[in-house]
N, C-alpha and C positions, 0 to 999 in steps of 0.2 A: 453393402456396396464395396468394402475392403476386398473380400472375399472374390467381386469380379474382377477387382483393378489387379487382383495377384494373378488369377486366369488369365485376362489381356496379355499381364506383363510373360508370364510366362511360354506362351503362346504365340506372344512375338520375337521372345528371343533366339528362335530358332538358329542354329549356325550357318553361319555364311559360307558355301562353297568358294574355294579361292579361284579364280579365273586362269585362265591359261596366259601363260609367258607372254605369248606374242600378239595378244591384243589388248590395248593402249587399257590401261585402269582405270575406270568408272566411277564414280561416287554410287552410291546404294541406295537406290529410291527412299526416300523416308519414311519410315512407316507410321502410321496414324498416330497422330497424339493423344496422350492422355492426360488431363490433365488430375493431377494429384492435389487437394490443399494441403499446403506448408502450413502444417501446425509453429507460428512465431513465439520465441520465447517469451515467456510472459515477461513485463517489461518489472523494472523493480519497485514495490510501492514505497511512497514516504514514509521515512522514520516517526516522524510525530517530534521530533527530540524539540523541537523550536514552538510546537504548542504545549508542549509540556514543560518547558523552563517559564515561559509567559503566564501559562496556566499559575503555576507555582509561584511566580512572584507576585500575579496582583493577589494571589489569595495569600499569601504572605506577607506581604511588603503594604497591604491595603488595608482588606479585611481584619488580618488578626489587630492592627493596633488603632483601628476604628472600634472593633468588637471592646476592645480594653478600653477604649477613649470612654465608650457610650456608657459603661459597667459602672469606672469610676466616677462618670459626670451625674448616673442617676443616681447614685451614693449621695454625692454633691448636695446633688436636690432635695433630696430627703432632710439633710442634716439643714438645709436654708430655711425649711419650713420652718422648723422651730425654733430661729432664729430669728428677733427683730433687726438685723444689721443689712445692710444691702447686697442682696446677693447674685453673682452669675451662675449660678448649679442650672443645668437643663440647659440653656442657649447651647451647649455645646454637641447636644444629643440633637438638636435643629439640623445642624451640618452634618453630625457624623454619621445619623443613619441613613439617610440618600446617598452617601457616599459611601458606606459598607452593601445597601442592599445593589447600586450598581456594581461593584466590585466584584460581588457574588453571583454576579448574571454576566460577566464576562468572564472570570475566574472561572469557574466551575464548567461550562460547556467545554473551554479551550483546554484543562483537564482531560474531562473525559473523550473529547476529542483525540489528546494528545494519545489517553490509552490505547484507544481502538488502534490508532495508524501503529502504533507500535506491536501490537501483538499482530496486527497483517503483515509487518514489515518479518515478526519472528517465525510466524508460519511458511509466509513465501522463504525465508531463510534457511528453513529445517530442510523445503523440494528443494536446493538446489544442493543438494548434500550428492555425496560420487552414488552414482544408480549407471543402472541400466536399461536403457528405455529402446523399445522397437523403432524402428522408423522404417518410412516407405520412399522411396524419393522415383518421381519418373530420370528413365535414360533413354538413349538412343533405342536403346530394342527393347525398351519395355517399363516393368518397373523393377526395382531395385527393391527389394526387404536385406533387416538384417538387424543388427542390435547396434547401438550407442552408446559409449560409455560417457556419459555426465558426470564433468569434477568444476 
């Protein structure tokens, strides 16, 4: 299809003979359109940076000292067994692992979420580096080719 719109274009641009002096200038019938799709720059994707700090904090700031909480507390437990004295060892592992295994089903998606838009965001970053890309654009007589310089 390229290959026809560059025959069109070329085809139609034939030169204009100039008109004689002494009668009044005309506009130039317009010659048939063509219409061309504008390839639109691709637009920029998200960084990810804002699910990757959130990612990182609840698996941080949640998880790791839930993980310690529950570690120490089943320690706890262990040493109440053999213990006739009154003991809390284990209540505490009640709380802490519904709140570590939530932690870790928010954490960890919003992570790996965060990677992905990040490596899109460095790929789309690496195309917009200085290139040289073709472009076609319609005009008045025709189409237009020719090269682009991208920075």
């Amino acid at each position: 299809m390229t290959t026809t719109l560059i025959l069109f274009g070329i085809l139609s641009s034939a030169p204009i003979e100039p008109m004689a002096a002494t009668e009044p200038a005309a506009d130039p019938a317009p010659g048939p359109m063509i219409s061309v799709p504008r390839s639109e720059p691709e637009p920029e994707p998200r960084r990810g940076i804002g699910m990757l700090v959130s990612g990182g904090l609840v698996l941080g700031l949640v998880v790791a000292p839930m993980l310690l909480l529950t570690v120490l507390d089943s320690a706890a437990a262990v040493e109440c067994r053999h213990s006739e004295n009154e003991c809390w060892g284990g209540l505490v592992l009640q709380f802490s692992l519904p709140v570590m295994v939530t932690g870790l089903a928010i954490g960890a998606p919003l992570l790996a979420a965060g990677v992905q838009r990040k490596n899109a965001w460095q790929a789309w970053q690496s195309n917009q580096r200085v290139a040289l890309r073709p472009r076609f654009s319609p005009g008045r007589n025709g189409v237009t080719a020719g090269l682009e310089l991208r920075f």
